[in-house]
N, C-alpha and C positions, 0 to 999 in steps of 0.2 A: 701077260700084260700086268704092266702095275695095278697094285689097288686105288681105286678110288674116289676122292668125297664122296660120301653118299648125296649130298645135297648139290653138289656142281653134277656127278652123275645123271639126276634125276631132272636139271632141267635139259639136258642132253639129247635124254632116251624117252621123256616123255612125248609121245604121239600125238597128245593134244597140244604141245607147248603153244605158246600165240607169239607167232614173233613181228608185231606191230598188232595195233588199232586194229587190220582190218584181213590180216591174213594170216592164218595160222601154220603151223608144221610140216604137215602133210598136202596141203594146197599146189599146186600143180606152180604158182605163179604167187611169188613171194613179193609184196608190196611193203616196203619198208615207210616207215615215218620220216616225216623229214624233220633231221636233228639240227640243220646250220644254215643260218640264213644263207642265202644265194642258188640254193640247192628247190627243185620241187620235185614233186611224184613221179613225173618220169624221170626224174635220174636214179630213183630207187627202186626198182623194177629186177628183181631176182627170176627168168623163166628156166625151171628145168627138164622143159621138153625139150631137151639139146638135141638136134638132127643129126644121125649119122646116115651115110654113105650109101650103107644098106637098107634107109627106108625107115628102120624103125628110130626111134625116138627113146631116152633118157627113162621118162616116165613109163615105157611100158613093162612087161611086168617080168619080164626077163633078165632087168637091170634092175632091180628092187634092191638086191641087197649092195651093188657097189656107190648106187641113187641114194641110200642111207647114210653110205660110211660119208659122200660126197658134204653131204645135209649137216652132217654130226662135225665133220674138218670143217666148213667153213661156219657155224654157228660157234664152234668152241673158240674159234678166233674175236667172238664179242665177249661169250661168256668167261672161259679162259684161257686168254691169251699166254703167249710162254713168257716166263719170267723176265720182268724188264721191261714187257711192252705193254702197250697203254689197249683196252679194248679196243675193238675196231666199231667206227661207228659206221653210218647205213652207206657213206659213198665209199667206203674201208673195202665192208662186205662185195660190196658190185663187183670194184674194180678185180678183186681178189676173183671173185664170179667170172669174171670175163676169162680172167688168165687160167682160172682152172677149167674152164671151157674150154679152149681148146687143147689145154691138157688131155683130158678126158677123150675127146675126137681123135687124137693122134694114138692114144692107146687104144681107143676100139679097133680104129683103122691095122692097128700091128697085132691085133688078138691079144690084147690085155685085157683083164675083165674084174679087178680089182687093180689098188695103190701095193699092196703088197707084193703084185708082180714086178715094180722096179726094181733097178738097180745103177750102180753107177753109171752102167755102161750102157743101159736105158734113157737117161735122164740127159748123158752125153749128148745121145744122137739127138733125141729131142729138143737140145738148144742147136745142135745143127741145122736141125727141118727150123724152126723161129729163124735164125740167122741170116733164110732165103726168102723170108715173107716181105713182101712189099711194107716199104714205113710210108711216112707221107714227104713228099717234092719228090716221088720216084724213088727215093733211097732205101736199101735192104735194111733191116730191123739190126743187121747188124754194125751198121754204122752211124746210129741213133743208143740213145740208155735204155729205151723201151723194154732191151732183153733182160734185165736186171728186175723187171718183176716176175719173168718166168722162173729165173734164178730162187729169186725170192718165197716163189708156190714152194717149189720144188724142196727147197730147205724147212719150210713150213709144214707140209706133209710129216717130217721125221722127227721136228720140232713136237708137233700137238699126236706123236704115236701114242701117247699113253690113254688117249681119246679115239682112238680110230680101233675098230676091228678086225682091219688088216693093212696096218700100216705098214710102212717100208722096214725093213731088216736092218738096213743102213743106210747113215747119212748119204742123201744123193749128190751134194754138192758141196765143196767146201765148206766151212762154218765161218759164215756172215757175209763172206765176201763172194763166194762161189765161183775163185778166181779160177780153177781148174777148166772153167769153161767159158768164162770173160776173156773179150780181146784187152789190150792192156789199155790202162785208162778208163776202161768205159764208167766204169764207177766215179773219178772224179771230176766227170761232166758235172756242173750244175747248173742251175736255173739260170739265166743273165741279167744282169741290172742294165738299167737304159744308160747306154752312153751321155756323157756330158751333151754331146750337141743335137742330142735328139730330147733329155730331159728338159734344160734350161729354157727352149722352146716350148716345150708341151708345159709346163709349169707357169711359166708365164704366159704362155695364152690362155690358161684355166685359173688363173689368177685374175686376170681383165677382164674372163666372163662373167664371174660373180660379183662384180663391180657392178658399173652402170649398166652392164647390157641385162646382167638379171634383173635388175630394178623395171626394167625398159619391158623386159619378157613378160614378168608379173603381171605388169601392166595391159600388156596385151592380150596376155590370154582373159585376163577380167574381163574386157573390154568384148572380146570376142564371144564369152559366153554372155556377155548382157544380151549383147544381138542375135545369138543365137537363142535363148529363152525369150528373146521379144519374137522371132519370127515363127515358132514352135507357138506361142501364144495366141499370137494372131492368125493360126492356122494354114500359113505357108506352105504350098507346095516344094519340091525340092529345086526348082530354080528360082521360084521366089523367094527361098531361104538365102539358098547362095548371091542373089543381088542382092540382097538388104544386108550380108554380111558386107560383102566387097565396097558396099558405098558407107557402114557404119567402122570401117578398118583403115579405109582408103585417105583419113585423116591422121590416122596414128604418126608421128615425127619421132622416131627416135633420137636419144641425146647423146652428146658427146661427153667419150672418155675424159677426165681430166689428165690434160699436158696432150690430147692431141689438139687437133684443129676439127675434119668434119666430123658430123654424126655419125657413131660407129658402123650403123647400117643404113644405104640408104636406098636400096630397093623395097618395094613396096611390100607386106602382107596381108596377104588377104585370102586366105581361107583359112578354116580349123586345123586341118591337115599341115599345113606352112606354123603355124601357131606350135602344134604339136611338136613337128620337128626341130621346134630354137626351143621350148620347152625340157626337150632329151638333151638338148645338146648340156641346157645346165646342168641337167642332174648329171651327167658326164664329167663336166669340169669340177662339179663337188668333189667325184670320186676320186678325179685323180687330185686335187688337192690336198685332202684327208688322207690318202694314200700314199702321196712322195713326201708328206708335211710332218706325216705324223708315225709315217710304219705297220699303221694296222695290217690285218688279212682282210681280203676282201669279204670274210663270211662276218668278220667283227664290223667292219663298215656297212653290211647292209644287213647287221642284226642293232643298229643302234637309233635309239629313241629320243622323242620330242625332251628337252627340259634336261641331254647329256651335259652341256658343260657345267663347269664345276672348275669354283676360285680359292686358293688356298696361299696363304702367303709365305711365302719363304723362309726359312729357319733364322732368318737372321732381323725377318720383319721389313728390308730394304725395297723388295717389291713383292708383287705379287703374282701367280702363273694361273695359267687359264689350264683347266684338264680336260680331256675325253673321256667321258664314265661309259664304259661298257664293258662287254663280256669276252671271256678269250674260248673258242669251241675247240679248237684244234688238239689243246693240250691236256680241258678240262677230263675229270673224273666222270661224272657225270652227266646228264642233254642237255641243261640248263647252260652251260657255260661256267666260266669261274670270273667274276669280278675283275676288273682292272682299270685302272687311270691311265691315258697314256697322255704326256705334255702336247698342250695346242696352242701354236702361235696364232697371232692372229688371224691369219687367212685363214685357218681351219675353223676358227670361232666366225666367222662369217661365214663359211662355206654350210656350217651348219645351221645357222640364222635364216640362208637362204632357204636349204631343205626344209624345216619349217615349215617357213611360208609357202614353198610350193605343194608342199605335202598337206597343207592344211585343210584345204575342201576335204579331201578325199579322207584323212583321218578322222575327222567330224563326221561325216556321212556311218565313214564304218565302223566307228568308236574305237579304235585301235591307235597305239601311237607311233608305229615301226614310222621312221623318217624315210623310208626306200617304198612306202606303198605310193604305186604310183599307175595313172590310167594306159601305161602305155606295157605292162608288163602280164603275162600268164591271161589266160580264159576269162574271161569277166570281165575282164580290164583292172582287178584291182588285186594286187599282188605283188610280192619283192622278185628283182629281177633277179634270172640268173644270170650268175657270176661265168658261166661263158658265153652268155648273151652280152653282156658288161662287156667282155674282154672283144668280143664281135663289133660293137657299137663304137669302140677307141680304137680298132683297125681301120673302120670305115669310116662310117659318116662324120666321127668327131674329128682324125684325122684331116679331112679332105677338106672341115669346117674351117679349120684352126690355122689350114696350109702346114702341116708339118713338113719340115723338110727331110730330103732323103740323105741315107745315110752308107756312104762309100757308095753312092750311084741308085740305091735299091731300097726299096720302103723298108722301115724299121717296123720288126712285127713287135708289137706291145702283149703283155702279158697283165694280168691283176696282181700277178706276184711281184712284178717290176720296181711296184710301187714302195714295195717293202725292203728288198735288197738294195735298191738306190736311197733311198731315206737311212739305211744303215753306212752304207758307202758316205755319203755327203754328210753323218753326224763324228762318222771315226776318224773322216779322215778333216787332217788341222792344216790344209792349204786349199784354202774353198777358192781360188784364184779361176774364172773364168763362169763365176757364177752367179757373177752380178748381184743384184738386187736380194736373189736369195742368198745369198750367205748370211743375210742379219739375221732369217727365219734361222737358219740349221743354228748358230751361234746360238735362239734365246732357247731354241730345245736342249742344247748343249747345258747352257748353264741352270737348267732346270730342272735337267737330270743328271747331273752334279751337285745339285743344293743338298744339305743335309736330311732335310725334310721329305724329300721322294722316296718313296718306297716302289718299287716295279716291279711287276710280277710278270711282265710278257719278257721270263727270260730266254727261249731264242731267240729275241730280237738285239738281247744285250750279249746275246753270243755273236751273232751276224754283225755286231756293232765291237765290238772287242778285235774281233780279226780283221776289219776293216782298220783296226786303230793301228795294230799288229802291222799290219802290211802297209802302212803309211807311212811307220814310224821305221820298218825294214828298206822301203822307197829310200827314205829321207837321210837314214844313214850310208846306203851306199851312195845316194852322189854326194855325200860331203867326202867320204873316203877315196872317189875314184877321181872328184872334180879334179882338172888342173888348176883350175885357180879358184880361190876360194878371199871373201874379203870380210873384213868384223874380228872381233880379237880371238872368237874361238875360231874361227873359220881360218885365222892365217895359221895359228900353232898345229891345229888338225893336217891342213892340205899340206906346214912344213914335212910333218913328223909318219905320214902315210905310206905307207910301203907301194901303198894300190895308184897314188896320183899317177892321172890321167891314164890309166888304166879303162879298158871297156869294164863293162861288169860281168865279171869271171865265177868259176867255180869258187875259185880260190878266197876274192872277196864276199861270195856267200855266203861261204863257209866262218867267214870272221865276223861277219854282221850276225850270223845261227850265235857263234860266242859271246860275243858282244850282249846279244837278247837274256841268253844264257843265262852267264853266269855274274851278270854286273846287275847293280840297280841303275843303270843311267837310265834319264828320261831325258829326252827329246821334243821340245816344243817345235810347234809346225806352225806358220804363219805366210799370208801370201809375200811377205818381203823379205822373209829368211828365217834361219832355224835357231834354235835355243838351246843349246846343250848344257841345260838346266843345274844349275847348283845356288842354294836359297843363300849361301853366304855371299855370293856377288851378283845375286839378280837386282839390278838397277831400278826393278817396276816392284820391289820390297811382295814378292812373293812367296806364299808359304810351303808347308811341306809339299802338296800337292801337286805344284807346279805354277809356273809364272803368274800372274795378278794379271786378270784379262781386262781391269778397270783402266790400268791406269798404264797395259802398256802399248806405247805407240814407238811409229817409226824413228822416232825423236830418242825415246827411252833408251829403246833396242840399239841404238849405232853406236849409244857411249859406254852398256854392258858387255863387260868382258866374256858372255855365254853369249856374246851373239856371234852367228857366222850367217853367208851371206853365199852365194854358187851364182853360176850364169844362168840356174833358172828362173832366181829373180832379177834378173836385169832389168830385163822390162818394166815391172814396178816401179824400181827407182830411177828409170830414165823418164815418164811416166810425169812421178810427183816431179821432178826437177821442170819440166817442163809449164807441170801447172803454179808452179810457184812464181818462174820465170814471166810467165802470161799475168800473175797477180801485181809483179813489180812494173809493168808497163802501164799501169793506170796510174794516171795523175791524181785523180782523188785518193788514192792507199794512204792512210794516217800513217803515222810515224811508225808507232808499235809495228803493222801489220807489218807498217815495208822491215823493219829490223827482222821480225819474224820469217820472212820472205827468205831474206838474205840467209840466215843460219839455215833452214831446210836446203836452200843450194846446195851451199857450204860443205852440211851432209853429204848429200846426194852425189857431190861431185868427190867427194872423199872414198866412196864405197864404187865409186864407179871407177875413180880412178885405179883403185885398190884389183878389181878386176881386170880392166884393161893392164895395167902393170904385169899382173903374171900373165895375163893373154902374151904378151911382148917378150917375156924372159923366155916362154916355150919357147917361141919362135926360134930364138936364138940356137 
């Protein structure tokens, strides 16, 4: 065995070590602290009285010394992790715990009795017996990623040998990927971001709740604890309590949205319990606001505190950005977190305005200012939820609140992480077309975090944000290469001069957009009415190195710049504006100017349209 640190050694091998607050080394039942918001004690629950087969148990004294080496592999994964990776922190430890669990069972079961006894051809069979374990909706583990953290033990083990006292002889599985035992692909599964038409719903219906209907909620739960501390006063029995709420509730009027017509709810509330349940449903739509708005993690949104935002102005002093001050755990060195600003448009600055305020009894009570303590979470009643409670509560009830719709026939399962991969998707990518209202949100995050003055430190999100830009910008070139018709001055030279027109999208075109990315500096602006094949000596909207001036460019600009092109996937747009221009010119009060105005956007519109339908026609031919 290698030599080594005497001082990493030593917290290794000492007996007494304490590994949390409340449970030490040798303790039968490892209680880890809990280091990230959204997490509580029982997710940190290490027991090493692992049951085998034959009755006895991990802990007894017959398995003492493989119970050690076990203890020593999975702590040296906090203490010293193998080069490159970050410690593991308490739900690191578990999950690692779970998978070395039944590691450990399959080797008793085969008469292993140390790590030392594998071998390749050991660890093989082993992802074979995983391969047939039941996953969840009925499916075998091995048509799920799931098997990719046995993979992951497995190479761990030979990774931290220099720590073990009878680790493995050799690598058991390839190195990194452990494709010798991976069906193909499984590693490039990842997590899913919410489809457009299941997002732009859930976003805006958690947009409208912390509107008037929080205001509304507030209100009633005030209302409903006055009556409640009145009939608790006056010594009420418990159905006298309950009639004196029902007739001091049975008044409440909720109000209406602005731009709808009736009052957003107009069934009655009347107990604590109903009070309760429109109570969660806000603190729901905070989350996911803050979440699709802004990109955090879920453990960063529900480690964030009363007095987070934070105004800073722009490098150039023109305006000003609102921030999210909080802490990043995932990444940090440390339990604390590591500091970070993330940009907050305005629904997120009121989504946290709200939390506050609902948060406010209960932080005054317990002197604390986490913005997620709330009565309806952990033992007490007062406690941050967890984050698969969270992810429980937007399957269910908030769903079913909000009416989300289904999605290809079948409910769309929401994640916490969703939030994060679609606020990356929706920032990277530059044709927000079907996104209504929110596009102005992702735009002011955009140019916010593009000002000079930002600094960011939550950089996987500006990796998840980078590829998203990558594969927009990949999208966007192949249908201008493969369109048949294409309209705008760059759009007709490109669709002349393309080898790929109207071509499906091939290898072959892949391959030229891979070069394209390559080896060229081109940039590619994306806009929902057509593309920019960007060069600052003939950008019409007097754009700098960076790329197009998003001040000052419009539909107008773009049609007479020779970097514009135009595809039939924006048709729509410009048949769209033509139309609403055409409805402006049919009012007799339109002043002069407008109607001239009118006229020339036609004009446009019929230019660009025309320009498409033209090579729609020459195909033809």
């Amino acid at each position: 065995m290698v030599a080594q640190p005497a001082n990493a050694e030593q917290r290794i091998r000492n007996q007494e070590i304490r590994i949390s607050t409340i449970s030490m080394w040798s303790d039968r039942i490892w209680q880890l602290d809990v280091d990230v918001p959204g997490t509580t004690p029982a997710d940190l629950v290490i027991d090493w009285g692992i049951a085998f087969v034959d009755g006895s148990r991990f802990t007894d004294e017959e398995w003492v010394a493989w119970r050690e080496a076990a203890r020593r592999f999975l702590w040296s994964l906090r203490v010293t992790p193998p080069p490159g990776r970050r410690r593991a922190r308490g739900t690191t430890l578990v999950r690692r715990f779970q998978t070395l669990r039944v590691l450990i069972r399959w080797m008793a079961a085969e008469g292993y009795r140390c790590f030392a006894d594998l071998d390749r051809d050991a660890a093989h069979r082993f992802l074979g017996v995983v391969y047939q374990r039941p996953g969840r909706g009925g499916r075998l583990l091995s048509e799920t990623v799931t098997p990719v953290g046995y993979i992951r033990i497995l190479d761990l083990l030979y990774l931290q040998r220099d720590w073990l006292p009878d680790a493995p002889a050799e690598p058991l599985v390839d190195p990194i990927t452990g494709s010798r035992s991976l069906r193909p692909g499984q590693l490039s599964k990842s997590m899913p971001y919410t489809p457009d038409a299941i997002a732009v719903p859930l976003i805006s219906a958690a947009l409208r709740l912390i509107g008037t209907p929080a205001d509304d909620i507030m209100a009633l739960r005030e209302q409903a604890e006055d009556a409640h501390g009145q009939a608790l006063s006056s010594g009420f029995g418990y159905k006298a309590r309950q009639s004196h709420m029902r007739a001091c509730l049975d008044s409440f009027r909720f109000a209406t949205v602005p731009g709808e017509a009736p009052p957003w709810r107009t069934e009655p509330v009347l107990t604590m319990k109903l009070v309760q349940f429109l109570v969660t449903r806000i603190y729901d739509a905070c989350f996911v606001v803050i979440a699709y708005l802004v990109g955090a993690r879920a453990s960063e949104i529900l480690g964030l505190r009363a007095g987070c935002i934070e105004r800073h102005a722009a490098a150039d002093g023109t305006e000003t950005f609102a921030y999210l001050s909080g802490r990043i755990y995932k990444t940090a060195v440390g339990t604390d977190g590591t500091p970070h600003r993330w940009v907050a448009p305005d629904p997120v600055v009121r989504a946290v305005t709200v939390l506050e305020r609902l948060s406010a009894p209960i932080r005054q009570r317990m002197g604390r200012e986490e913005l997620w303590l709330s009565a309806m979470a952990g033992r007490g009643g007062m406690a941050i939820p967890r984050s698969s409670g969270l992810a429980g509560r937007l399957n269910g009830p908030f769903a079913s609140f909000i009416n989300l719709p289904l999605y290809n026939g079948r409910s769309w399962h929401l994640t916490t992480h969703q939030g994060r991969k679609t606020f990356a998707r929706f920032v990277g990518r530059r044709d927000r077309t079907g996104l209504d209202a929110l596009a102005s949100h992702f735009g002011h995050v955009t140019r916010a975090m593009t000002d000079k003055g930002y600094v960011g430190t939550d950089f996987d999100l500006t990796d998840l944000i980078d590829a998203e830009t990558s594969n927009d910008t990949r999208t966007a070139l192949e249908d201008l290469l493969t369109t048949a018709t294409a309209a705008g001055s760059a759009g007709r030279v490109i669709s002349a001069h393309s080898r790929f027109r109207g071509r499906t999208r091939d290898g072959d075109a892949a391959d030229y957009v891979d070069f394209i990315l390559r080896e060229t500096d081109m940039r590619l602006g994306h806009c929902d009415w057509g593309y920019c094949v960007y060069r600052r000596e003939s950008a019409s909207c007097l754009g700098d190195d960076r790329g197009p001036n998003p001040v000052i460019r419009t539909q107008s600009i773009c049609a007479t710049c020779s970097n514009f092109a135009v595809t039939q996937k924006h048709r729509s747009v410009w048949e769209e504006r033509r139309e609403q221009n055409a409805r402006l010119l049919a009012h007799s009060m339109l002043d002069d100017d407008s109607r001239a105005l009118a006229k020339v956007r036609i004009d446009e519109c019929d230019r660009i349209l025309g320009e498409l339908q033209q090579g729609r026609e020459n195909d033809d031919e």
